[in-house]
N, C-alpha and C positions, 0 to 999 in steps of 0.2 A: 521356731515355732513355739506358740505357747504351751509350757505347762507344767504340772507340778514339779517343786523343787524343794529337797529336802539335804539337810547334812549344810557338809562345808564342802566346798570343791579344792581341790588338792591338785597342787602344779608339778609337776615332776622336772625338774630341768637338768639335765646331764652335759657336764662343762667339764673339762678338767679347771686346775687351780691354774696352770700357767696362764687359761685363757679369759683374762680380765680387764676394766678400764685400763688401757695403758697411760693415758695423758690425762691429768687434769687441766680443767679451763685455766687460763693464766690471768683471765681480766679482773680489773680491781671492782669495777663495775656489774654487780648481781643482778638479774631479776630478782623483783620482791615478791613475784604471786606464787600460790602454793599450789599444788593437785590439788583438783577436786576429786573429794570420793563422793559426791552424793548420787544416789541413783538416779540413771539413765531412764531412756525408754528400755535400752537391753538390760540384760544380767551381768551386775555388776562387783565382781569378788575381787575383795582387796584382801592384801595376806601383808603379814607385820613385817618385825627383822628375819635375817634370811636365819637365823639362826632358833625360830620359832617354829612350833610343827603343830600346833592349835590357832588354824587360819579362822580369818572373822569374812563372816559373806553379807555381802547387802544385796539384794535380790532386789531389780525393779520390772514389770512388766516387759514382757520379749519384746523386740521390733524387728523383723525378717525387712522391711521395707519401709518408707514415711507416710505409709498409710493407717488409718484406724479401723478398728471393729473389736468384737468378739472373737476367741477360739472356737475350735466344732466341737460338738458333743462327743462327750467320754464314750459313748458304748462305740463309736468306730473305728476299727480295728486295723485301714488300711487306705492310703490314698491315693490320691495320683493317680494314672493313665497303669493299667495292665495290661494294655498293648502296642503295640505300635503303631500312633494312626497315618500312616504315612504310607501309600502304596503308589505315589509316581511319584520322580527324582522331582527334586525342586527347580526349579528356574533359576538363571545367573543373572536374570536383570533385578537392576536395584529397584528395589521398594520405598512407597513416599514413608514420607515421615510418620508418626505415630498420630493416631487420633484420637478421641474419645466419642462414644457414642451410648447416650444414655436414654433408657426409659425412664419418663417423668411421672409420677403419682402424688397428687398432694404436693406440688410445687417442689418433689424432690426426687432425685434419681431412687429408682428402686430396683435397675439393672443395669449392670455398663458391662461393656465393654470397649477394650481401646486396643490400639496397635497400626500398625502400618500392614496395610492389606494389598495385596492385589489377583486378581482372578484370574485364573488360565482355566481356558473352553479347549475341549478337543471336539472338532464336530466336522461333519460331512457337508463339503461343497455340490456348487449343483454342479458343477461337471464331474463329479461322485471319486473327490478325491480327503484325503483324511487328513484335517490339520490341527494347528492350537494357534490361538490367540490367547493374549496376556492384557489385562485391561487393568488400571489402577483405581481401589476405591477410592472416592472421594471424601476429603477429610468434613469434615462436622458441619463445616460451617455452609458445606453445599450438598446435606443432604436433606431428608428428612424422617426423624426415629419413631416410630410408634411401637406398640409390643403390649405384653400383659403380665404383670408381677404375681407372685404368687404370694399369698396371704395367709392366714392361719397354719393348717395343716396342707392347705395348696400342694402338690408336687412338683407343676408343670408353670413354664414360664414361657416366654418368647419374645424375639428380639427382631424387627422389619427395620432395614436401612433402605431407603428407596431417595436417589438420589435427583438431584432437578435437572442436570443435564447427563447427556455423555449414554453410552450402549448399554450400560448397564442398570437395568429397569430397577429392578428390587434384589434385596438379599434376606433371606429371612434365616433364623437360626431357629429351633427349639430343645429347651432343657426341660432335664427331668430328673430327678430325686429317687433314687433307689437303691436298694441295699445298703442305707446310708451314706450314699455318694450322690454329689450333682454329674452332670453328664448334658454332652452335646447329643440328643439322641437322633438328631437328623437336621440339615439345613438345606438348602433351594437357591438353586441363579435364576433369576430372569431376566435375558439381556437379549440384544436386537442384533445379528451378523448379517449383515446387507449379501454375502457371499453362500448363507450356507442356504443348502436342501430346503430349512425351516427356518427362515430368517427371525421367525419370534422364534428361537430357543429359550428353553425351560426347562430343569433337568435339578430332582433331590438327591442328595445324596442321604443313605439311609444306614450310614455305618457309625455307631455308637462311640462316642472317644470320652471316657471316663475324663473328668477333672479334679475335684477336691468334696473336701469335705463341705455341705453346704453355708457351713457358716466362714470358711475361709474361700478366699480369691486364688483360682489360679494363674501362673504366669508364667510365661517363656521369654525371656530375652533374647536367645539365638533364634536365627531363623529355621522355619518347620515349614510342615504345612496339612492342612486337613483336606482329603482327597477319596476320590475311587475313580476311574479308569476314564471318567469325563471331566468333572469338573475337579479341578484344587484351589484352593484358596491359603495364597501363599498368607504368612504373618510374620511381622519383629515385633519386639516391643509386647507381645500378646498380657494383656490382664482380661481375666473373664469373671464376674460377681453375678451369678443369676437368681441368686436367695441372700434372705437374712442381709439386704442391704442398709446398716442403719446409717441415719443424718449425711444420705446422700454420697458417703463416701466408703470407699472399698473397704475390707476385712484392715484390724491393724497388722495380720499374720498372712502371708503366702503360701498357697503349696509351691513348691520349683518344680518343673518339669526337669525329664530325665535328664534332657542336654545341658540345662544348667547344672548340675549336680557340683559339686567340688571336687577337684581332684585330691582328693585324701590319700595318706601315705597307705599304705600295706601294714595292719596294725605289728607295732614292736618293731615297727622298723624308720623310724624319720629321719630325713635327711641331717645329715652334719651341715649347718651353715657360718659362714661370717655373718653380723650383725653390728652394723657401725652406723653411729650416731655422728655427726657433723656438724663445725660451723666456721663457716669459707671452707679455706682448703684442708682445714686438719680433722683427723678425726679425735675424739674426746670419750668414746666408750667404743671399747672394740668387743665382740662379745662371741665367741663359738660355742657352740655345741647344738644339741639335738634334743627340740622341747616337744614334750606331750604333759598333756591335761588330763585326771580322772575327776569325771564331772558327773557327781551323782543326780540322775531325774527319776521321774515316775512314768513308766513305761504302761502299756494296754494289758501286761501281765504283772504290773507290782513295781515297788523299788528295785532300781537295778544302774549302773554306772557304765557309762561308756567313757572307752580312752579314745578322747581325739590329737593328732597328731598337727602338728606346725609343718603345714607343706613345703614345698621347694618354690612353691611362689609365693613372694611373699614383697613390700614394700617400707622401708625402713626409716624414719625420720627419729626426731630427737632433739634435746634442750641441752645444752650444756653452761647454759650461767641460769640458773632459779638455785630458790632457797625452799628448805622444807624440815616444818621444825626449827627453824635457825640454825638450819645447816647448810652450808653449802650443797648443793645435789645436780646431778644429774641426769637425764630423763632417757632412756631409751623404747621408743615405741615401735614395734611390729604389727604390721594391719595383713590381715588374709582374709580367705572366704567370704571377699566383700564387705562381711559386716563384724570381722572378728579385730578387737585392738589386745594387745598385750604392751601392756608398760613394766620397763623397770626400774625403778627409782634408783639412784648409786648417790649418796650422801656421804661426805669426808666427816675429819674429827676436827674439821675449822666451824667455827660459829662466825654467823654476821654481825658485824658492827665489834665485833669482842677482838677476832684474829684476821689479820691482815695476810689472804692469800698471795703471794706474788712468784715469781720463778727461785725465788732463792730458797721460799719455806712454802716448797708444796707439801699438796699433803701425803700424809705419811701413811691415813690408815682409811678404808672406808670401807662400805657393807652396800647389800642390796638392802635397803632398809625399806622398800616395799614392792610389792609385787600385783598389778591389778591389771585384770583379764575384762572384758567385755564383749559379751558372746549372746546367741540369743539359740533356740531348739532349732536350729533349719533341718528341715525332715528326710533330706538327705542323709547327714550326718548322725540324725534321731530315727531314724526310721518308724522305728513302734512307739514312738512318744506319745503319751495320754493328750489330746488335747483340750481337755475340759474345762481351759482355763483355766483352772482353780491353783495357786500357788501357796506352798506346804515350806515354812521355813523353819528353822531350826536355832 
């Protein structure tokens, strides 16, 4: 999530000394490209030789996801869902694919929503017996979106999927803006069941499911579903933007619902991992121990730092022939939390084109001579993060 960033962020990594490159690359043949430190979409801290304790940070705008926008406004204080909106089990039949569905104004979306949907009825037959059907929305291209954007100081917005064929007539959603949170404050089926009591059934649901701050998009990637004891309306894929949509495309920042969350360590306590960089069969940087991060931000109550932790899932790649500085080096990168990379440089005391690495005169000495993180505020992990946008560097 976006927002204020101040200081330098400080990496803490707990290795013993035994546990280091074991094998240098043996080829005579280097790559010649360097890391790039320039700034990303996310925040991007590079820190010097390992043996330097005044890290240098380059900070570039957050990206929770490869969408654009705005942060929400600084005076709010809390996001996401406070409850749980879920009160009947989900379904085990798969869901279509994800779709998009957007209100048009001024030849541009100014509400979307997207995801793979499908609707479960529970309704009374006429030989007065109590069932559920499950019917799948219809993706974009066979519906049709109408709805009303909210403008100015507007609160209220709404979102009508009514589709060209199939049982299910219309789906309508509506949002609303309050206590500085957007919100599902009620949505509606209208569909046609040849078998029940009321074969037009029609039925709101009228239970509130908090979402984000108005200026950011909510999302769920696992499957949920929004419900009360008649209708649910299953979703994957879920993104929701019902305000402040600007040039048509979603917020650049997310809120994550609870179920995405990340599974973070138990603070002061991260797993011990191996950490091996590759190429074919051998490894070229073997690397243990147990990393955490103090990552200073600007939280809803001031400057304040959280330690996040390198979980136990984690996926590992790696360079072992580039050069950097005219050094021979090798690249170890750790990716988590979807959008966290941690690289670590390991560079020998062979220079390119100068000393001729081979099996006889490997090297003899090397360092982690850089260390760069790429991270961005996910509000999970930030919980009380300021998002005002506004970024404070040092």
């Amino acid at each position: 999530m976006k927002a204020k960033f101040f200081g330098a962020v400080i990496l803490c990594v707990f290795v013993c000394s035994a546990d280091q490159m074991t094998t240098a690359a043996q080829e005579t043949t280097k790559a010649t490209s360097e890391p790039t430190t320039e700034p990303s979409t996310s925040n991007v801290t590079t820190v010097g030789p390992s043996n330097v304790t005044t890290e240098k940070t380059t900070v570039g705008p957050s990206n929770v996801t490869t969408e654009q926008t705005t942060a929400g406004p600084s005076n709010v204080t809390t996001e996401g869902p406070t409850t749980a909106p879920i009160t009947v089990a989900p379904t085990t039949a798969p869901l279509p694919d994800a779709s998009r569905y957007e209100v048009i104004e001024n030849s541009k979306a100014c509400l979307i929503m997207a995801g793979g949907f499908q609707l479960e009825v529970t309704y009374t037959t006429k030989d007065n017996k109590n069932v559920s059907t499950s019917m799948d929305v219809p993706k974009s291209s066979d519906v049709t979106v109408n709805g009303t954007c909210a403008s100015g100081n507007d609160t209220e917005s709404s979102l009508t999927i009514t589709p060209k064929n199939g049982d299910i007539k219309s789906l309508k959603f509506n949002f609303k803006i309050m206590d500085g949170k957007a919100s599902i404050e009620s949505w509606m089926a209208d569909v046609k069941i040849s078998d029940a009591m009321e074969p037009e059934f029609n039925h709101t649901v009228n239970k509130t499911v908090d979402l984000a701050s108005p200026k950011l998009y909510y999302k769920c990637e696992k499957r949920g579903n929004f419900s009360d004891n008649i209708l649910a309306l299953e979703y994957k894929d879920l993104k929701v933007q019902a305000f402040n949509v600007e040039d048509g495309k979603f917020s650049e920042t997310g809120y994550d619902c609870p179920a995405d969350a990340p599974d973070e360590p138990a603070p002061g306590k991260p797993p011990v991992k191996t950490y091996t960089a590759t190429e074919g069969n051998k490894n070229c940087v073997v690397f243990k121990g147990s990393i955490q991060f103090h990552i200073p931000y600007v939280s809803t109550n001031g400057n304040t730092t959280a330690l996040i932790s390198v979980p136990q899932e984690t996926n590992t790649t790696g360079d072992c022939n580039m050069t950097m500085n005219g050094l021979y080096t090798q690249k170890l990168s750790i990716n988590f939390y979807e959008t966290w990379t941690l690289n670590l440089y390991f560079s020998s005391d062979k220079k390119q084109n100068t000393d001729l690495l081979t099996a006889d005169a490997g090297v003899a000495n090397y360092d982690i001579s850089q260390i760069e993180l790429t991270y961005d505020y996910n509000n999970n992990l930030f919980s009380d993060v300021d998002d005002s946008g506004e970024f404070i560097t040092e």
